[in-house]
C-alpha positions as CSV (number, residue, x, y, z in Angstrom):
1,X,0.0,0.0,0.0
2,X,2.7,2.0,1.0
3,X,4.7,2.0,-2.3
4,X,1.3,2.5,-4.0
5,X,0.6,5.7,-2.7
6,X,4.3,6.7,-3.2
7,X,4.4,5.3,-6.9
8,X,0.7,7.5,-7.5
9,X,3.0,10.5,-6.4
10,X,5.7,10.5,-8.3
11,X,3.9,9.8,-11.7
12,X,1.0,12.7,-10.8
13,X,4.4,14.4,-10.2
14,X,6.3,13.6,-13.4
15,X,3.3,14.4,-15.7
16,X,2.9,17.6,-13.8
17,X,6.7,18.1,-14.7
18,X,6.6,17.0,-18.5
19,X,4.0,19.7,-19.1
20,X,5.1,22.4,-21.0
21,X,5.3,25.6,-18.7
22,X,2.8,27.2,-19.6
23,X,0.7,25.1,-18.6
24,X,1.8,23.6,-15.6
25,X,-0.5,23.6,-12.4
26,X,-0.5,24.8,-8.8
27,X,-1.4,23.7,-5.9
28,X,0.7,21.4,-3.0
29,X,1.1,18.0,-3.1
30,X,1.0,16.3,0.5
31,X,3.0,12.8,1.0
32,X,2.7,11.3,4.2
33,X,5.7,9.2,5.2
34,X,4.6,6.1,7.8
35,X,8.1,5.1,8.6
36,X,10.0,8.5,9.6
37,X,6.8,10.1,10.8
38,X,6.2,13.0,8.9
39,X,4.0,14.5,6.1
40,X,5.9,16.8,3.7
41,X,4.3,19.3,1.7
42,X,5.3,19.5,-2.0
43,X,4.8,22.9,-3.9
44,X,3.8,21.9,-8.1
45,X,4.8,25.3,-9.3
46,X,8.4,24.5,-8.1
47,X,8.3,21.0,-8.0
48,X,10.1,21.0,-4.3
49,X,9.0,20.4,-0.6
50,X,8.5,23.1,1.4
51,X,7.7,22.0,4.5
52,X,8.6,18.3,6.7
53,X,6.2,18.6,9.4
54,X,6.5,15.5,12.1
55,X,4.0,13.7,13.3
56,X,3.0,10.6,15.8
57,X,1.8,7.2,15.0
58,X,2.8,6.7,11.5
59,X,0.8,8.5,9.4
60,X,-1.3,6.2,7.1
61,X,-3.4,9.0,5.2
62,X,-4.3,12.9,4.6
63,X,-7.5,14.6,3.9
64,X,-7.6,18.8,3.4
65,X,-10.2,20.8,4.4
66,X,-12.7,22.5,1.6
67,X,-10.9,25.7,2.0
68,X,-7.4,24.1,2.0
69,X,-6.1,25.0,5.1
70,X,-6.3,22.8,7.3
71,X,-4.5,18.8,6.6
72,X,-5.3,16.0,8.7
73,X,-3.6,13.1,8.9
74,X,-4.4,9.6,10.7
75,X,-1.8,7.1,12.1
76,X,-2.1,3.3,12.2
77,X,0.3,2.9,15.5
């Protein structure tokens, strides 16, 4: 499951990246990370992460609020 979700990233990333520039998209991408604890926000417009944020329990998943400013993530530990 774990390398699922990381494979789905990396493609939604690298088509992001082949687009030409104009139109390339905004937005964050948010990748949690189970095994060192952290969820790591990814800007598109840049293609880099912006911000490692730690967490407890090994997060499993995210959700965003409708207004996109608020990220929740659940652990499995």
């Amino acid at each position: 499951m774990r390398s699922s979700l990381l494979a789905a990233v990396l493609l939604s990333v690298a088509a992001v990246a082949a687009q030409p520039k104009s139109s390339r998209l905004t937005g964050t991408v948010i990748a949690v990370h189970q095994q060192s604890d952290s969820v790591t926000l990814i800007d598109l417009k840049t293609m880099e992460a912006y911000r490692h944020v730690r967490v407890v329990g090994g997060p499993h998943e995210a959700a965003v609020s409708t207004d996109g400013r608020t990220v929740v993530a659940t652990g499995q530990r």
